[in-house]
C-alpha positions, 0 to 999 in steps of 0.5 A: 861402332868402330871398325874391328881388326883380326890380329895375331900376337905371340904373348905369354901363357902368363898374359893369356892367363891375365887376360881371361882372369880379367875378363872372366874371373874380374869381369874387368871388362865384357870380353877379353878383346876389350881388356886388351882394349883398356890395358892398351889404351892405358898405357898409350895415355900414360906415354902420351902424358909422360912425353907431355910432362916432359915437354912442359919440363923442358920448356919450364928451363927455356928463358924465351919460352918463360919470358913469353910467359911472363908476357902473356900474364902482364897481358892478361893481368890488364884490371882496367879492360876486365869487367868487374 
């Protein structure tokens, strides 16, 4: 198990509240440590993917980047070498 490490946050009554709800009233998870475990993970993972999306955005308008692309495919696309 993964070490465990005692914090102290200033949140909202409104959060608080949320959070208890979740765990007890929801049973969304099996402690109120752990939906702030989920919800925390949740939103890393969504900006993770949205600076990914980005990322690829970017590289979608950039001429070399797409050529090398291009490249790779023909590469790839080579019938002959490929078994049937």
């Amino acid at each position: 198990m993964a070490s465990r490490t005692k914090r102290t946050y200033n949140l909202s009554e409104q959060t608080v509240s949320r959070v208890r709800e979740l765990a007890g009233r929801y049973e969304a998870a099996p402690s109120q440590d752990r939906v702030v475990e989920l919800a925390v993970e949740r939103l890393y993972r969504a900006v993770r993917d949205e600076q990914e999306a980005q990322a690829w955005a970017r590289a979608a308008e950039d001429p070399e980047f797409r050529a090398e692309v291009k490249q790779i495919a023909r590469d790839y696309d080579d019938r002959e070498s490929w078994p049937a």
